[in-house]
C-alpha positions as CSV (number, residue, x, y, z in Angstrom):
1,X,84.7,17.9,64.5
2,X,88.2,19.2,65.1
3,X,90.8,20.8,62.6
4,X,93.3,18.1,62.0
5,X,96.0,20.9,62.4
6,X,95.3,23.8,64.7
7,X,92.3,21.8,66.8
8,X,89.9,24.8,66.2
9,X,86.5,23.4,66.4
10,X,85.0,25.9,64.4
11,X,84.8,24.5,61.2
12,X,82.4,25.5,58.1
13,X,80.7,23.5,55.5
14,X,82.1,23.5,52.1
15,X,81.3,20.2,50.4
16,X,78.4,17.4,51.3
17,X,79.2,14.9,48.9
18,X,76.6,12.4,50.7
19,X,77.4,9.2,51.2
20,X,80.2,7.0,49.2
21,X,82.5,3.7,49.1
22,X,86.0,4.3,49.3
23,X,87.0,5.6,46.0
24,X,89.9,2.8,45.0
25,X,87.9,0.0,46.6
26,X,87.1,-2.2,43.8
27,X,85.1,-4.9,44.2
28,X,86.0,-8.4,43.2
29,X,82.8,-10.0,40.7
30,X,82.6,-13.4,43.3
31,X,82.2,-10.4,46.1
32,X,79.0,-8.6,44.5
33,X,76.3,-10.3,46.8
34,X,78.5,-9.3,49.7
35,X,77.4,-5.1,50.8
36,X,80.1,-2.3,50.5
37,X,80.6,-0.1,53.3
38,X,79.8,3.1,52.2
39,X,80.9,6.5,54.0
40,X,79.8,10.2,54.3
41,X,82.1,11.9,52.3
42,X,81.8,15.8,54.2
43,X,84.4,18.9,53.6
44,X,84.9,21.6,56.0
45,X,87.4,24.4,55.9
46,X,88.7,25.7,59.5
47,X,87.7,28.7,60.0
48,X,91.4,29.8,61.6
49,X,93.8,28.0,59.9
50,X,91.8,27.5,56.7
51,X,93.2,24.3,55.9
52,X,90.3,22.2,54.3
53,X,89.4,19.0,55.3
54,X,87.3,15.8,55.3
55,X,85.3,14.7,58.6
56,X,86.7,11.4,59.0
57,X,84.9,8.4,59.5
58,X,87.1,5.5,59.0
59,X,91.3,4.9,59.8
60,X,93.7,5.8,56.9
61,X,94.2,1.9,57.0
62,X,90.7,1.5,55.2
63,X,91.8,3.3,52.2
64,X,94.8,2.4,52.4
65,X,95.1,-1.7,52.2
66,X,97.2,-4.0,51.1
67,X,95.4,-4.3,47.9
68,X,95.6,-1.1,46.7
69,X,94.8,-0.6,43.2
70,X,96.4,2.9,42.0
71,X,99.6,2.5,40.3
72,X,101.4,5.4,38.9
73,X,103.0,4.2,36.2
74,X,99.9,3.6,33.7
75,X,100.3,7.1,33.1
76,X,102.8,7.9,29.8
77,X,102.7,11.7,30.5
78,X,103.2,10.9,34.6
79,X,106.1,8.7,34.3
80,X,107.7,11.7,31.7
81,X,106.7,14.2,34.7
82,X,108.9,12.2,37.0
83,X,111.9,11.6,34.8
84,X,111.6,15.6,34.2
85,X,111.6,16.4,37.6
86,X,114.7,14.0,38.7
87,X,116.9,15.6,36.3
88,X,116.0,19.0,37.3
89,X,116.4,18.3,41.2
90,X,119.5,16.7,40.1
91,X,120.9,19.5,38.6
92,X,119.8,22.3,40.8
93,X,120.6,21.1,43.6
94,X,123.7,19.0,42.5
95,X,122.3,15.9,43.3
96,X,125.3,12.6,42.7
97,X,126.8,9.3,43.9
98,X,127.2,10.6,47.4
99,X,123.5,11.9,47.5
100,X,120.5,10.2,48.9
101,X,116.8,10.8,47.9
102,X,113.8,9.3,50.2
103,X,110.8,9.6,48.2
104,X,107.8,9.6,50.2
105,X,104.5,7.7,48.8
106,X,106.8,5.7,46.2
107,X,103.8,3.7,45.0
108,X,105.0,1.5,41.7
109,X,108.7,3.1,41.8
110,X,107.4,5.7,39.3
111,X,109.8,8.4,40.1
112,X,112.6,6.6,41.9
113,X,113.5,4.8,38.8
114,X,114.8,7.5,37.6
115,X,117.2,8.6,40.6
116,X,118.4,5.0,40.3
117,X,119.0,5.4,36.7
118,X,121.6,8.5,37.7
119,X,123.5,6.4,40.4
120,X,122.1,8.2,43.1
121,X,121.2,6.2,46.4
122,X,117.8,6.1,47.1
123,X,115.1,4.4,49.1
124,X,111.2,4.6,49.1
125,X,108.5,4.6,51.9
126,X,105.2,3.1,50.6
127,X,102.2,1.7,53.0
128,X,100.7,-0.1,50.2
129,X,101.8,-3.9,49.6
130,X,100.7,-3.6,46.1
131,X,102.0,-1.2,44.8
132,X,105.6,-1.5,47.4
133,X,105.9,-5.0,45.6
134,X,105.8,-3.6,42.3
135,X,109.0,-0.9,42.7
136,X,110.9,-4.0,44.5
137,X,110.3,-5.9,41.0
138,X,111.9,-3.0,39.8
139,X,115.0,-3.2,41.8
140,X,114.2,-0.3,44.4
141,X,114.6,-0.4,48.1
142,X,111.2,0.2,49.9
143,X,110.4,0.6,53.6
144,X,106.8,-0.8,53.8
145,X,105.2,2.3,56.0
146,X,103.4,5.1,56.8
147,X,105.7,8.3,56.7
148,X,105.7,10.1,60.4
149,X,108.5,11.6,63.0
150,X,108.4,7.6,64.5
151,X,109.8,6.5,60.7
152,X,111.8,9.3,60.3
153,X,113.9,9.0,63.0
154,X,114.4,5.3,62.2
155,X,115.4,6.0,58.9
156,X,117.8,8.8,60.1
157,X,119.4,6.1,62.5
158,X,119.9,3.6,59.5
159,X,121.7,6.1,57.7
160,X,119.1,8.0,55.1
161,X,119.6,11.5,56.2
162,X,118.3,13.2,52.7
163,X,119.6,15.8,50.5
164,X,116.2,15.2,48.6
165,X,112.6,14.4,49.4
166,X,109.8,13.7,47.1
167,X,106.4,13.6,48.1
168,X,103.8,14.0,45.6
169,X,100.3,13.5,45.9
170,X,100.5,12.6,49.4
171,X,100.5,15.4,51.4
172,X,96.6,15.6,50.8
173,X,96.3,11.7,52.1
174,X,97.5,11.9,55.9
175,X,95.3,12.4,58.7
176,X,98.1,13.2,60.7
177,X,99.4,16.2,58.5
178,X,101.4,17.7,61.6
179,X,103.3,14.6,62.1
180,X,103.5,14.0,58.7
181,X,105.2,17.4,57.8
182,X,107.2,17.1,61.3
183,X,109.0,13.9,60.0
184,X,110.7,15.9,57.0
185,X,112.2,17.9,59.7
186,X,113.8,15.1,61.0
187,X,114.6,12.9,57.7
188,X,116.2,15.8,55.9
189,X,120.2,16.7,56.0
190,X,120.9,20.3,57.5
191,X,120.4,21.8,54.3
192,X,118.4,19.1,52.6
193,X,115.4,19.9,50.6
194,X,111.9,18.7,50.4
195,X,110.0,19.2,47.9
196,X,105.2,18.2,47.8
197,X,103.3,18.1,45.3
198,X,99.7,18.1,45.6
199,X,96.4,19.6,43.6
200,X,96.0,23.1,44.4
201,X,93.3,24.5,46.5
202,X,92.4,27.6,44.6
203,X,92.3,25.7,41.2
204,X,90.4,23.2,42.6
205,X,87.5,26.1,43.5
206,X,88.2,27.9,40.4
207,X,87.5,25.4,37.7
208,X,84.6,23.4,40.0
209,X,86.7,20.3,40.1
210,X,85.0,19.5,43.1
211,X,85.9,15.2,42.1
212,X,89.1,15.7,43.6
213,X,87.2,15.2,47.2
214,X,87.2,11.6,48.3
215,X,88.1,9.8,51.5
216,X,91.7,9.1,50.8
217,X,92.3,13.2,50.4
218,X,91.9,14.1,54.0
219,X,93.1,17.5,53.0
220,X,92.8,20.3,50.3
221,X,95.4,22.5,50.2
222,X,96.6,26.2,49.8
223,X,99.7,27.9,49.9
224,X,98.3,29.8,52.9
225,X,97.4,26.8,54.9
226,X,100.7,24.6,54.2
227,X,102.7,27.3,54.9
228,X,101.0,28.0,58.2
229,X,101.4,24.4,59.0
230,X,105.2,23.5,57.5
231,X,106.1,26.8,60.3
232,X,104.3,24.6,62.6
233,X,106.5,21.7,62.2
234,X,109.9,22.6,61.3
235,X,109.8,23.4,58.1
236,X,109.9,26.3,55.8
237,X,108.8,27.2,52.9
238,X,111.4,28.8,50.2
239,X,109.8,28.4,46.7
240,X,106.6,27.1,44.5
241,X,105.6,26.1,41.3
242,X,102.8,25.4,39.4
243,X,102.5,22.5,37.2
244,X,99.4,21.5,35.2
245,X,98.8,18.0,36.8
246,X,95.6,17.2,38.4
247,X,94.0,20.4,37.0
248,X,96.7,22.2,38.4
249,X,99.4,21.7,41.3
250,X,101.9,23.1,43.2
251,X,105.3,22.1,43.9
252,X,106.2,23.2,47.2
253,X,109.7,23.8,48.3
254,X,110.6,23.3,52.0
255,X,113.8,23.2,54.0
256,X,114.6,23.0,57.8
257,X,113.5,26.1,59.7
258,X,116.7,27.2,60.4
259,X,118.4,26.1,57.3
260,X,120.9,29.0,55.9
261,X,121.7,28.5,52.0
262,X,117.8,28.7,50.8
263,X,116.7,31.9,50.0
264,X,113.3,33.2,49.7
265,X,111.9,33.0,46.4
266,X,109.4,35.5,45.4
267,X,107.0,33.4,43.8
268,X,106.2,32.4,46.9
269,X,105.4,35.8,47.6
270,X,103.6,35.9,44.4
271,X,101.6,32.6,45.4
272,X,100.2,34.0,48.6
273,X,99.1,37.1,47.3
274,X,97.2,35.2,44.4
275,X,95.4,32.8,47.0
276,X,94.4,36.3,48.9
277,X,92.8,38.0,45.7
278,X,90.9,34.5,45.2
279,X,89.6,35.3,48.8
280,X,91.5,32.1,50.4
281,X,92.8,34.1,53.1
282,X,89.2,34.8,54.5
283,X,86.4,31.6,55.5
284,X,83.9,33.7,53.1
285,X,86.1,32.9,50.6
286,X,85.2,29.3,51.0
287,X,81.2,29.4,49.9
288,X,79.5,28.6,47.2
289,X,81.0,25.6,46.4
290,X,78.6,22.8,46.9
291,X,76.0,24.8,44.0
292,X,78.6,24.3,41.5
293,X,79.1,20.4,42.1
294,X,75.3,19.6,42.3
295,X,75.1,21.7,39.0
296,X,77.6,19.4,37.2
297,X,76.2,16.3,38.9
298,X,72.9,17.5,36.9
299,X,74.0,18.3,33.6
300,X,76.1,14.7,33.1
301,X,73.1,13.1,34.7
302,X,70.7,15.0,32.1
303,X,73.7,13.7,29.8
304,X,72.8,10.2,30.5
305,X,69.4,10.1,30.0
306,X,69.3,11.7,27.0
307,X,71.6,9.4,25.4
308,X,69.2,6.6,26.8
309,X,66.9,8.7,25.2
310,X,68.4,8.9,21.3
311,X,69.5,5.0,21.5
312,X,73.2,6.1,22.2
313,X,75.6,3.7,24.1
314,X,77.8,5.1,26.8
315,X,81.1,3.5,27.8
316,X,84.0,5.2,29.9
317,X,87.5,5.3,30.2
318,X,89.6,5.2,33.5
319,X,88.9,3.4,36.7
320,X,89.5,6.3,38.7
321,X,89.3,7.6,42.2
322,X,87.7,11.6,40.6
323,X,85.7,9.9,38.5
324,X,84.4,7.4,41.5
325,X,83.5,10.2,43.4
326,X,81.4,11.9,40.2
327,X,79.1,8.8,39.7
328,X,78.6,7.8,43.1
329,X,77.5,11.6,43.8
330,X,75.6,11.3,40.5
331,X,74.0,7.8,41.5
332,X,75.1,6.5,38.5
333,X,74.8,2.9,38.3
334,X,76.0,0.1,35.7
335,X,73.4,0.3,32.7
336,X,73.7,3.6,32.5
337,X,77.2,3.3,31.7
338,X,78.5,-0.4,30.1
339,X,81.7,-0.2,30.8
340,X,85.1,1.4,32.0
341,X,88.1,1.0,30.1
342,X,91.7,0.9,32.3
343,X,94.9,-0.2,31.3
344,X,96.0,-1.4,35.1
345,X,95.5,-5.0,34.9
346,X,94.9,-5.0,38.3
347,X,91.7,-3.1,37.9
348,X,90.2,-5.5,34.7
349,X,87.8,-7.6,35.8
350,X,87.2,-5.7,38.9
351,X,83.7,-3.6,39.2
352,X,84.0,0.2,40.2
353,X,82.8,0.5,43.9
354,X,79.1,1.6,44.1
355,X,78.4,2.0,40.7
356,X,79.6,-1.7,40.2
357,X,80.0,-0.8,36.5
358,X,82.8,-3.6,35.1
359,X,86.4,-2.8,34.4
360,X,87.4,-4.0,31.1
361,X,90.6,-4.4,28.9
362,X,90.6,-1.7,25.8
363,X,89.4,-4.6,23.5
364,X,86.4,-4.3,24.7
365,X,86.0,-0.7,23.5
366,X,87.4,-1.9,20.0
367,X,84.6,-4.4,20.3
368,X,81.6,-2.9,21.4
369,X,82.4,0.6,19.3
370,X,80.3,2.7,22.2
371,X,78.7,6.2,20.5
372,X,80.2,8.2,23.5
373,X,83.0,7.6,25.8
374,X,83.1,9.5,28.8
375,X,86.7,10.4,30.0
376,X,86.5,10.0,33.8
377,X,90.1,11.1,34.8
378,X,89.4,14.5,33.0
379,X,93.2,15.6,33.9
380,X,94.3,12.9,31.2
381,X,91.9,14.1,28.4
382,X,94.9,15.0,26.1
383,X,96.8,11.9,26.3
384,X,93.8,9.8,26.2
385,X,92.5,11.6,23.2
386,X,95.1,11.0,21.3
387,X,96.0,7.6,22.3
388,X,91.6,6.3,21.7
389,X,92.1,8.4,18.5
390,X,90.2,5.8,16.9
391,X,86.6,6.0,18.2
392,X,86.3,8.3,15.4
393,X,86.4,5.4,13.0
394,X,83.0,4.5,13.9
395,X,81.3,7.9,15.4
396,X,82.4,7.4,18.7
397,X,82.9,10.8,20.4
398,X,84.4,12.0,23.8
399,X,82.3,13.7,26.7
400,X,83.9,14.8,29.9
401,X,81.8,16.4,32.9
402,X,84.1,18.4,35.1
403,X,84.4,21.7,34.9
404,X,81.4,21.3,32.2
405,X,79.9,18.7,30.6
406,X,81.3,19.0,27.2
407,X,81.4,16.7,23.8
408,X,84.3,17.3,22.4
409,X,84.3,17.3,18.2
């Protein structure tokens, strides 16, 4: 294996997930006598750049298809996250009707909505049929691609040169991260900004939430290593922020190289120095990872059976790609749990890939009244809390496994 950067071949073991289906493959009921192709699911870290990394088995087109099943805006708090950010890019970087915004990874129109919304021009680059039909219904221009210098240059020659680029939750889901990063280079305006959002690294290690790690993240990402690589492509780096999504992000704020009216921020400073004390900046800093996810594996697996145990039924809410990668590492199969709740309509109906547990409407929960629901996209646990409420009625109570198998009273 070879760093998908620096092309070090000196990589070191961080995360042996075994074996599992892609995590947003779901599989169609008339499909279930047909086999799923399942996939190691391995993590290294390079031991010179130190940018973390799958070992890749299959093309970015297999996770990636045409039926793709994630769509951003099922999220309340998400699609509140993006009308927060537009207006604060807007303003701070005095974003109008003779701006242009190229968000990167558009998915449903989510975000792009909302630079709409203000009369800004703006166009989206999404791979995904699915989803890039979707933000069309919603009146949005989308170039049906993957993002890379090739498209960048296109887009330049049909006149998007950007003031503003979004990209979150991306950055993490290119195997080509140099030519990824190179392409904002060439998409952005002299002083145009780009700004990437993506889970961070050091959280990630911090609060075990090792069901971030599936196929579709080729990466996991620190401050140290996007920094090294942005220099490496054009780019640099000239503020952060943390936000709480996804157990904890940063926004990353990039500009051309040579670009003069972005100064330095020193919470990028700040950043750095808190990845070093967390020992990112070394490969020893790396270890002891896999104990902690084969120790929460146990505990939601001793979960289970104990349940079986005390006659207690198990349901769980949200068909998603973390919670995926938890029962497939788990072995959890349907029985164990009855059944997933999701909201995405393009998900009911459909069975979770390996587990094959069934996707079903939130009617389903009203009926069946399951003693413990187990909240699979533990990032969401507030607003789903809140909005399921109502399992107290009858007893019901939620559990979630990551960082720590808790029921929550």
């Amino acid at each position: 294996m070879t760093c998908r950067h620096c092309g070090s071949q000196r990589m070191r073991p961080f995360l042996d997930l075994g074996t599992a289906p892609p995590s947003n493959s779901y599989v169609k009921p008339e499909d279930l006598a047909k086999p799923e192709l399942w996939y190691p699911l391995v993590i290294r870290v390079c031991e010179d750049c130190l940018l973390v990394q799958t070992e890749d088995f299959a093309s970015r087109e297999t996770f990636f298809s045409h039926d793709y099943a994630y769509f951003s805006s099922f999220s309340s708090s998400w699609l509140a996250h993006a009308k927060s950010y537009v207006e604060t890019m807007a303003d701070r970087f005095g974003l109008g009707e003779a701006s242009k915004v190229v968000e990167i990874a558009a998915n449903d129109g989510y975000l792009l909505q909302y630079v709409k919304a203000r009369g800004i021009a703006c166009l989206g680059v999404e791979p995904t049929a699915s989803t890039a039909r979707a933000a069309r219904e919603k009146g949005l221009d989308v170039v049906e691609n993957f993002f890379g210098v090739a498209l960048a240059q296109k887009l330049v020659a049909d006149g998007w040169s950007a003031d503003l680029t979004a990209a979150n939750n991306v950055l993490a889901h290119v195997p080509d991260i140099n030519d990824f990063v190179a392409g904002f280079a060439h998409l952005l305006k002299p002083e145009g900004v780009a700004t990437f959002e993506f889970p961070h690294l050091m959280n990630m290690i911090a609060e075990n939430q090792f069901d971030t790690v599936y196929h579709e993240h080729f990466s996991y990402l620190s401050l140290l290593a996007v920094e090294r690589i942005f220099a490496a492509n054009g780019l640099a780096v000239f503020d952060v922020e943390t936000t709480p999504w996804h157990g904890g992000s940063l926004r990353v704020f990039a500009c051309r190289a040579y670009a003069a009216t972005h100064a330095r921020s020193p919470a990028v400073a700040a950043m750095l120095e808190r990845e070093r004390q967390a020992g990112l900046d070394s490969p020893d800093g790396y270890d002891g990872f896999q104990a902690k996810a084969v120790k929460v594996r146990d505990d939601f697996l001793a979960f289970l059976i104990d349940c079986n145990r005390q006659g207690l039924s198990v349901a769980a809410y949200g068909a998603a790609a973390k919670g995926n990668t938890l029962l497939n590492f788990a072995g959890v199969k349907a029985g164990q749990i009855a059944f997933v709740v999701d909201k995405n309509p393009a998900k009911q109906d459909m069975l979770l890939p390996g587990s094959r547990i069934p996707i079903v409407s939130e009617e389903l929960l009203k009926l069946h009244k399951p003693d413990r629901l187990v909240i699979l996209p533990w990032n969401l646990t507030a607003e789903i809390k809140q909005q399921l409420s109502y399992i107290a009625d009858w007893g019901g109570k939620f559990v979630t496994a990551v960082p720590i198998l808790t029921v929550h009273r």
